[in-house]
N, C-alpha and C positions, 0 to 999 in steps of 0.2 A: 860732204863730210870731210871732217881736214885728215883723219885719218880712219881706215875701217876698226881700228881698235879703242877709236876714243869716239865715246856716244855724247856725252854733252860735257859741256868742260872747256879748259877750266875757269873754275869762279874765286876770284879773290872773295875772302869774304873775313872774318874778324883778323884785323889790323892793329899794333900799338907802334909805340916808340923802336921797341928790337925785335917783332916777332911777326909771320904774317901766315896765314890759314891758305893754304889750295885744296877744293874740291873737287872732284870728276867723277863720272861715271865711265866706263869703258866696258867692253864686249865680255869680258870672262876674268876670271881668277886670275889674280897678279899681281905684279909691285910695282908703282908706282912713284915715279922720283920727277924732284923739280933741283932746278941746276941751276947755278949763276956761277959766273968764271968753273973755276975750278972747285968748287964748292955743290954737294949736294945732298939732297933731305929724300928721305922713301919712307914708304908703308905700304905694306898689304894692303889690299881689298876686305872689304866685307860685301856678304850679298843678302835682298830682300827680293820674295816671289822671283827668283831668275834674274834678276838685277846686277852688276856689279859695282861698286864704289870704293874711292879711294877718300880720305881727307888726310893732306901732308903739309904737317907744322915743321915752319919756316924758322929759325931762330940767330941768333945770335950776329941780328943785323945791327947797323948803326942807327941812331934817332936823324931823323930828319933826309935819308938819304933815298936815293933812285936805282932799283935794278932792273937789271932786264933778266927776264928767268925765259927756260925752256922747260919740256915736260917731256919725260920718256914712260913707256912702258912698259916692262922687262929687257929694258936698254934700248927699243926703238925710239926714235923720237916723233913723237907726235902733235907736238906744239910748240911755236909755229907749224903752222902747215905749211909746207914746202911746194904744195900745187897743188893746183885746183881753187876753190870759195876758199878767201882767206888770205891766200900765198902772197897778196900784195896789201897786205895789212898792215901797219907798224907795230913793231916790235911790244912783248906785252908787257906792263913793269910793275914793280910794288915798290910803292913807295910808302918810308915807314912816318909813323906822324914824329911833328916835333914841335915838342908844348912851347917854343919860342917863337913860331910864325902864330900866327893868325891861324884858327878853326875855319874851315871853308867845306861846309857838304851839304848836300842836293836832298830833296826827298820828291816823293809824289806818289799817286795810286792810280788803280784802275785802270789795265791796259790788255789789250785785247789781242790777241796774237793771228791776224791776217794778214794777205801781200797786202804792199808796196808798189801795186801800180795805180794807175791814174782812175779808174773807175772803183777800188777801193779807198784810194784817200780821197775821193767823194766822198764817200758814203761816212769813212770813220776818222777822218780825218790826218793830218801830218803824223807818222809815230815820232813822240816830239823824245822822246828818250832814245832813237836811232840815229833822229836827228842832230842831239846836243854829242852824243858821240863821235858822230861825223865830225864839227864842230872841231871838237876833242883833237880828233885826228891833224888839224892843220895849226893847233897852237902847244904855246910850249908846255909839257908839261906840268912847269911852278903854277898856269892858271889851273888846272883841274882842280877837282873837290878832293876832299882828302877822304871821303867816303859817300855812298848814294844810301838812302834809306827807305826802304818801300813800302809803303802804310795798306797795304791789303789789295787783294783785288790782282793778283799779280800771275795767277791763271783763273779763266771760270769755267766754272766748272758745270754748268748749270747753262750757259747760253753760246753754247760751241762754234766753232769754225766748221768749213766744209770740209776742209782737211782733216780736223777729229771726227766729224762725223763719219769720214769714209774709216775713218781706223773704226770707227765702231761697228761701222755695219758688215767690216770683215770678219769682226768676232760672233754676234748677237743679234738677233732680231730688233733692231730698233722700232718694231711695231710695239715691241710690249715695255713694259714701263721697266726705266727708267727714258727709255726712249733714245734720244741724241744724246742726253744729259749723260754725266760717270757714272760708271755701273761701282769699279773699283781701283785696286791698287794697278792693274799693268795698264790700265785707261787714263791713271793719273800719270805714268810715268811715258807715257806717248805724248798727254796734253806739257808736259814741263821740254819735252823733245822739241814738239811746235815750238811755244814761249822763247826759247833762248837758243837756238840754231840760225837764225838770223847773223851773214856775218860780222856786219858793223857792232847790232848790240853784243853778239857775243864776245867780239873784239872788250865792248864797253865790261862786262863781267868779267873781266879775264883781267884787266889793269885798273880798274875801279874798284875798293874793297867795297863792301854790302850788307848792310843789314837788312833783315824782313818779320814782319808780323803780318800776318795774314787777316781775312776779313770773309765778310758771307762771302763771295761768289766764290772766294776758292773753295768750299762746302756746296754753299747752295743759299740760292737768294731770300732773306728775312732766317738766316742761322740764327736758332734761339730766342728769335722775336719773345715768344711769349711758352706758358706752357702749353695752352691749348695748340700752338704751331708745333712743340714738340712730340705731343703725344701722337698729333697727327701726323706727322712722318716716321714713327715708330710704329706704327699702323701697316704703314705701307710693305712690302715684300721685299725693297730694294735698300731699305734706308741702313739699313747695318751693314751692308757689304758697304755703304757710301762712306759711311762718316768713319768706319776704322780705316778704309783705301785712303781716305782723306788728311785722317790725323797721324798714319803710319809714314806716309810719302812726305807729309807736313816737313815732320821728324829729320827727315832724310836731308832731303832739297831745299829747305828753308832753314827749321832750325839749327840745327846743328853747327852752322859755320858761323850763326849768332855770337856762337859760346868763347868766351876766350881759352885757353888750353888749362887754365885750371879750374874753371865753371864745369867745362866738358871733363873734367876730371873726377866730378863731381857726378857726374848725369848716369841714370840709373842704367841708359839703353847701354850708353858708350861704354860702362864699366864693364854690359855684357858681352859686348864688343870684345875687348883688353882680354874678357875671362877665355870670349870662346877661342881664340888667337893660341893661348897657351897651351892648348888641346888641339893645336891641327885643323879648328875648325875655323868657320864664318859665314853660314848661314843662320842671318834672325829673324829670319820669317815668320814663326811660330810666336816667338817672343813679342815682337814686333806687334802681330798683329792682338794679342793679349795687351798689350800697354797701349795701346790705339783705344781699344776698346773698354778699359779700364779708366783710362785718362775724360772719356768721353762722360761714362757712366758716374764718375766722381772727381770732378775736374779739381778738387783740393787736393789730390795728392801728386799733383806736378805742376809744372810753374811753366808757361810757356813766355810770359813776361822776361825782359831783361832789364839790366842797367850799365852806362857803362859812365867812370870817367874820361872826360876828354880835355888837360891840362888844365882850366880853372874855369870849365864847365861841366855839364853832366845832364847827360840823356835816359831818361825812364821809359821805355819803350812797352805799353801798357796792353796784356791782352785783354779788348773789350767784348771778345765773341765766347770764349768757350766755358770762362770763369763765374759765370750770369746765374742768378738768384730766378727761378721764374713763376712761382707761386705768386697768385696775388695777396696781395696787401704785405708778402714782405721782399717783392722783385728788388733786385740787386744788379748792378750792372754788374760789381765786383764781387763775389762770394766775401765771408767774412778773411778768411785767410790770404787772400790775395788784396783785399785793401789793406789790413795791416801791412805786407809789403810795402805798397806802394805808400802806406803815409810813413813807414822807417823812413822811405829815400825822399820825403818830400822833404827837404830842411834848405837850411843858406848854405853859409861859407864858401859860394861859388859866384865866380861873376854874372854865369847864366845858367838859368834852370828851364831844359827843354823836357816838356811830357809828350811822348809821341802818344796816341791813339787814334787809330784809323778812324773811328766814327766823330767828327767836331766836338768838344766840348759846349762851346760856342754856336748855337746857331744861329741863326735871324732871330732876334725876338720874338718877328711873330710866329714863326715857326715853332719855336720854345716854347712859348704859351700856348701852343696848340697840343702839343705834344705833352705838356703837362697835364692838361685837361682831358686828352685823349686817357694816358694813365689812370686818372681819377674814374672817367666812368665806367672805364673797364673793368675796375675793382670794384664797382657799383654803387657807387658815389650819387647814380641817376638812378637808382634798380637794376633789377633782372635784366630787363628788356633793354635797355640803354646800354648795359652792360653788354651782351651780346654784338650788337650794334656798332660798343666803341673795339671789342675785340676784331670785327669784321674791318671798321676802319684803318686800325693798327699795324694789321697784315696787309691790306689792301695799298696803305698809302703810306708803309715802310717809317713806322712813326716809332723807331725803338733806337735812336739816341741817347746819347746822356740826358738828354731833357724828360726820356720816357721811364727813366727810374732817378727818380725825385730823390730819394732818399741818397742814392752814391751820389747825386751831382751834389746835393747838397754838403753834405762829408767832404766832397774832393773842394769845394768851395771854400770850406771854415779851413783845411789845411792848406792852400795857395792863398787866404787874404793872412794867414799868421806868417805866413813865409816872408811874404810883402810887406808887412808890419814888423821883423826881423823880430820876432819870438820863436824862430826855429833857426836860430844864428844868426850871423850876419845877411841882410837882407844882399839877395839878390841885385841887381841893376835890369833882370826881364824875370822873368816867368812867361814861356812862350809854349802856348799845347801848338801841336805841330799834326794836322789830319789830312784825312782824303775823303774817301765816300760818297761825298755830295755831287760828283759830274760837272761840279763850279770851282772857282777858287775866290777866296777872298782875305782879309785883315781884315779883325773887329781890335777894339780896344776897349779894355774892363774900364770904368770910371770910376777909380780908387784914389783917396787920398794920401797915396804914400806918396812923397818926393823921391823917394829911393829907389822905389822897384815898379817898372810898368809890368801890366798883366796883359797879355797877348794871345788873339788866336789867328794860326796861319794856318788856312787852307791850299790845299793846290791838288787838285783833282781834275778831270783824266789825265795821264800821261798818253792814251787814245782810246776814249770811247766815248762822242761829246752826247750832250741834251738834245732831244727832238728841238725844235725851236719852241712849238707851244710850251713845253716845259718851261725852258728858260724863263718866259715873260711871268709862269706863276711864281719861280723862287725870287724873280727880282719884285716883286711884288712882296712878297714875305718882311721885306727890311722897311717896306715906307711905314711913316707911325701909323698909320689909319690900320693898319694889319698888325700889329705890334697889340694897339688899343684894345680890337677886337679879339685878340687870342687872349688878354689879360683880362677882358669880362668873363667871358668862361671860364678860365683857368677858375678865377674868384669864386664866380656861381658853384664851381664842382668841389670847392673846400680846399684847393691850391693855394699855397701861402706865395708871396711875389718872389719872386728870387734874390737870394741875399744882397746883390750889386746889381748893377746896371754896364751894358757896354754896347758903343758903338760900333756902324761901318767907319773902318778908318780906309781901305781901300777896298775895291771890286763892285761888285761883282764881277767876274769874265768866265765865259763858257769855251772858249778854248782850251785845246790839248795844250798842256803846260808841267813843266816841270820849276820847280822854286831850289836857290841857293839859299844859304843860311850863312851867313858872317861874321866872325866875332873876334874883338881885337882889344883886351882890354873892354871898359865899358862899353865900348861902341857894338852896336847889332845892326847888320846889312840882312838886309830880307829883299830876292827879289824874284821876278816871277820868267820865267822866260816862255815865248811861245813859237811855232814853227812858223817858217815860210820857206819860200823858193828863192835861191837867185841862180835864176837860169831855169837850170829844169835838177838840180840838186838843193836838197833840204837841208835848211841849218834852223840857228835858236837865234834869238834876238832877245831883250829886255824889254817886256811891257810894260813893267811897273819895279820901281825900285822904293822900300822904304827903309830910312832910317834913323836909329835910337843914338844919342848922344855923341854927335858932332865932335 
């Protein structure tokens, strides 16, 4: 630990042209300050179940510049660490954007928080995010990203380390259910301990700013698949300690540093935050765990989605887990209230239009047409009995994609080909969904007739937790036509109408750990893929694949 009073921390996380977010957690009640030359920003704590935290907004920097900050505690310094893990680190910095360079940031998912030695990166391969950080560490800093984005999967929750399991089996019987798996809130806030105490990556969270959307494993595997998966884990003894520890700690450790300082001005928790501050206090535990559990029970009345602009682009960073429609015959990826969001922000007058959502928009075809067809006879398209059969499949073989609610894909479809067709403004030059999920990475390309706007999907999934290898051989089977053919006869058979467009592999498939840049420079878009390797016996990132839009 770099110091006993600072528990995880800190995290750069929402970034503009003059202002920059730092998050921490630390041991007890206190103020919290970040420092550059002679210049410095503080706040109080708040706390959750015995927790501490601090979030301290940075302000009244210059666009486009580099600092190097410190962090104290009630005037100790505890960042950098002066010795011990860490003390031979480089300096941590914020650097604010500047809409005149070139856009340049990173994203990727699914990453599994194990050591670092040689019989683990067997098993799970390079951590290629500790990796590119290293990396990081030996260039200058104008090459870094000007922010990373983490498309889900960023702790799991549901398929532990031995190191959470040993926190677990210090509290609880792991004989009895929930098992290994999170029971609740101080089991989430152990597993986010594991995740980012690592020193390189936390090196990397500490001078990288960040954004995150979450995805099942940080809940729990096939989150919200269907309703009969829902009712079934509300069944269980353990499921509501799970899902409010999940969506409370979410709150904390994810969203919140999403927010820019006047979103988060806006935000119901934080204004309670501001309220209890005026009164002496700052525990929101009680609070907390009522809007977890309200948020869950009726997820229209919070918005865990965001948007942001980035000089003459714009990113919609889309939640596809918790906002979900699950009755059959009218499943919804997006509740009604959350896609009218999202089609407000779906328009032009930008030169690139990025939709993050963890789960592909884009699949393999034939995956697609499986997946549509799976929908179909689950709602009983085939009967009763088929019906049953296509639910067992659904769960069993993780078929709840955009492809598996026909009705949002289709909706998110008619508003990305009117974009491209510039009847929501000036037509774009990309429209680029940006996911993780799938344990692959790949570029497909939609097959549209605009000359103006390509439609794009970028995968990049693990950042470390690769495919059995037999896996592998069936998704790359998913893309050749013979598999495409056969997913669109059924689809047909079950009353699936074909999908509004068509789109190919333009690059991948790859089953390595991989993290993707993003680049844009005026019309031009750089998309590229990096993956680990060794030189020597130290892990860095390299270029697999580079592609690019208008030369």
């Amino acid at each position: 630990m770099p110091s006993s009073r600072l528990v995880i921390g800190p995290l750069l996380r929402h970034t503009d042209t003059t202002s920059a977010v730092i998050w921490v957690e630390v041991t007890s009640r206190s103020t919290v300050a970040v420092h550059i030359g002679d210049r410095s920003w503080s706040a109080p704590t708040f706390s959750a179940h015995g927790h501490h935290y601090a979030l301290v907004d940075v302000d009244g920097l210059e666009s486009g510049s580099s600092y190097e900050y410190t962090l104290s505690v009630d005037d100790e310094q505890v960042w950098p660490p002066t010795s011990g893990a860490g003390s031979d680190l480089p300096a941590s910095i914020i650097r604010t954007l500047d809409p005149a360079r070139p856009l340049r940031f990173a994203f990727g998912s699914c990453r599994t928080s194990v050591p670092h030695d040689e019989k683990t990166i067997r098993a799970h391969g390079i951590d290629v995010l500790r990796a590119f950080s290293l990396r990081m560490m030996g260039r200058e800093q104008q090459t870094r990203p000007d922010f990373v984005l983490f498309l889900g999967d960023q702790v799991y929750a549901d398929e532990t380390s031995e190191a959470m399991q040993e926190f677990i089996a210090s509290r609880r019987n792991i004989e009895e259910p929930p098992g290994t798996e999170l029971q609740g809130f101080e089991e989430y806030a152990h597993l986010y301990l594991l995740a980012w105490s690592e020193p390189a990556n936390r090196w990397l969270l500490a001078t990288l700013p960040s954004a995150m959307i979450f995805d099942d494993h940080d809940v729990r595997d096939d989150w919200n698949t269907s309703h009969i998966w829902r009712t079934q884990m509300e069944a269980t003894s353990w499921w509501k300690k799970r899902i409010v520890g999940a969506l409370g700690s979410y709150w904390i450790y994810q969203h919140l540093g999403n927010l820019s300082p006047a979103d988060r001005a806006r935000d119901e928790m934080w204004r309670y935050v501001l309220e209890l501050r005026e009164h002496g206090e700052d525990d929101i535990t009680d609070k907390l765990d009522t809007f977890a559990d309200r948020t869950d029970e009726h997820p229209d009345t919070y918005r865990w989605s965001f948007a942001r602009d980035l000089g003459n682009s714009r990113l919609i960073v889309v939640d596809s887990r918790a906002a979900r429609v699950l009755e059959a015959d009218t499943r919804q990826m997006l509740d009604d209230h959350e896609t009218e969001w999202l089609d407000d922000r779906m328009c032009g007058d930008v030169d690139h239009l990025f939709i993050g959502t963890s789960l592909p928009y884009l699949l393999s075809p034939g995956l697609h047409e499986f997946e549509a067809w799976n929908e179909a006879v689950a709602d009983g398209a085939w009967g009763e009995r088929a019906a049953r059969w296509g639910e067992k499949i659904r769960q069993g073989a993780d078929l709840e994609h955009w492809a598996a609610f026909q009705n949002s894909f289709r909706r998110l479809a008619e508003a990305v080909v009117e974009v491209a067709d510039g009847k929501r403004g000036r037509p774009p030059r990309s429209v680029t969904f940006l996911s993780g999920d799938v344990h692959h990475s790949y570029l497909a390309r939609v097959d549209h007739d605009s000359e103006e706007c390509t439609i794009l999907q970028a995968v990049c999934s693990p950042l470390r937790n690769p495919l059995p290898r037999w896996v592998r051989s069936g998704q790359s089977l998913t893309w050749k036509n013979i598999s495409s053919k056969a997913g669109g006869v059924l689809a047909r058979r079950a009353g699936v109408q074909e999908p509004p467009f068509t789109w190919d592999l333009a690059a991948g498939p790859w089953f390595d750990n991989m993290l993707a840049t993003v680049e844009v420079d005026g019309p031009r878009l750089d998309i590229s893929w990096w993956s680990g390797h060794f030189v020597g016996t130290a892990p860095t990132v390299s270029v697999r694949h580079r592609y690019r839009l208008y030369d």
